[in-house]
C-alpha positions in Angstrom: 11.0 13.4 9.2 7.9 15.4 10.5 8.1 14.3 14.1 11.4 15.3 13.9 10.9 18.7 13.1 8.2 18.7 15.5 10.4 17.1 18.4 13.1 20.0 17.3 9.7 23.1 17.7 10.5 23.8 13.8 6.6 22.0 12.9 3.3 22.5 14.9 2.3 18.7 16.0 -1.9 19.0 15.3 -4.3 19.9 18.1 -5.9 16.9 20.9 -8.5 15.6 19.3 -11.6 15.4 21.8 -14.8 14.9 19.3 -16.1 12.1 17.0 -13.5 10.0 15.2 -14.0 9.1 11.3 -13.5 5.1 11.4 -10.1 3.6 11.0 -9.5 0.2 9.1 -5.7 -0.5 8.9 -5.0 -3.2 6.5 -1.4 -5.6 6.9 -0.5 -8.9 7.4 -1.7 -11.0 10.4 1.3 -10.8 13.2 2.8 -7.4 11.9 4.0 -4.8 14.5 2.3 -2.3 12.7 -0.8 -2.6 14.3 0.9 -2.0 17.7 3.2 0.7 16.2 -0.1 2.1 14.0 -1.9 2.3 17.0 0.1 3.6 19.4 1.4 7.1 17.3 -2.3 7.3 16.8 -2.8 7.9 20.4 -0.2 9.5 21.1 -0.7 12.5 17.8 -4.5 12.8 19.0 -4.2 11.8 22.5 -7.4 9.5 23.0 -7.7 5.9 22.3 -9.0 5.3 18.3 -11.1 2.2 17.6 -8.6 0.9 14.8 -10.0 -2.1 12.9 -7.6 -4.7 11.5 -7.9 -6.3 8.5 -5.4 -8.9 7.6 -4.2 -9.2 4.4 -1.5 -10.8 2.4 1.2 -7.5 1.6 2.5 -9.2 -1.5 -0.7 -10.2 -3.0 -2.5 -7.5 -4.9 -6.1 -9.6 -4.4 -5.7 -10.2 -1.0 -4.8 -6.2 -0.4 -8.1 -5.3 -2.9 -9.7 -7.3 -0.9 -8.5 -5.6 2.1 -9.8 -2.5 0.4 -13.4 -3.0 -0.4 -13.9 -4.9 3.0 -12.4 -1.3 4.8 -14.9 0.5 2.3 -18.0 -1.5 2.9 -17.5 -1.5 6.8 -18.1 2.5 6.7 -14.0 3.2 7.1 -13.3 6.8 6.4 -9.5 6.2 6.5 -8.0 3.5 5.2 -3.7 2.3 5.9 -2.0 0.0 4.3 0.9 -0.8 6.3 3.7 -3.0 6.3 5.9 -3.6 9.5 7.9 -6.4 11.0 6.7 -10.2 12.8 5.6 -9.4 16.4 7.1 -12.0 18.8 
């Protein structure tokens, strides 16, 4: 709903970022588009490439995603996604 608003002018998209990025760990299962999809609004919100690190996990097991969790945490992440998105081909 907020890109549309921003596609229509009604919401400011946030400024290009061109400084240090905080670490990203994006947690979801292994084969899911939403690393592409993840990725890819990523760059094209802050308009430079993020280093994005994937760690795989199993969405409908809650030890696998706590897992998922406290390996992001310990490798320094500062933002942490847990997404769920279709098979890639």
């Amino acid at each position: 709903m907020e890109l549309d608003a921003a596609a229509a002018g009604r919401l400011a998209l946030p400024p290009k970022v061109t400084g240090h990025l905080t670490p990203v760990a994006l947690t979801t299962s292994e084969g899911s588009e939403a690393v592409a999809d993840f990725s890819g609004q990523l760059e094209d919100t802050i308009g430079t490439r993020v280093q994005v690190e994937l760690i795989p996990v199993g969405l409908y097991d809650k030890e696998s995603i706590a897992d998922g969790l406290h390996r992001a945490q310990v490798g320094g992440a500062g933002v942490v996604v847990l997404a769920c998105g279709g098979l890639a081909d």
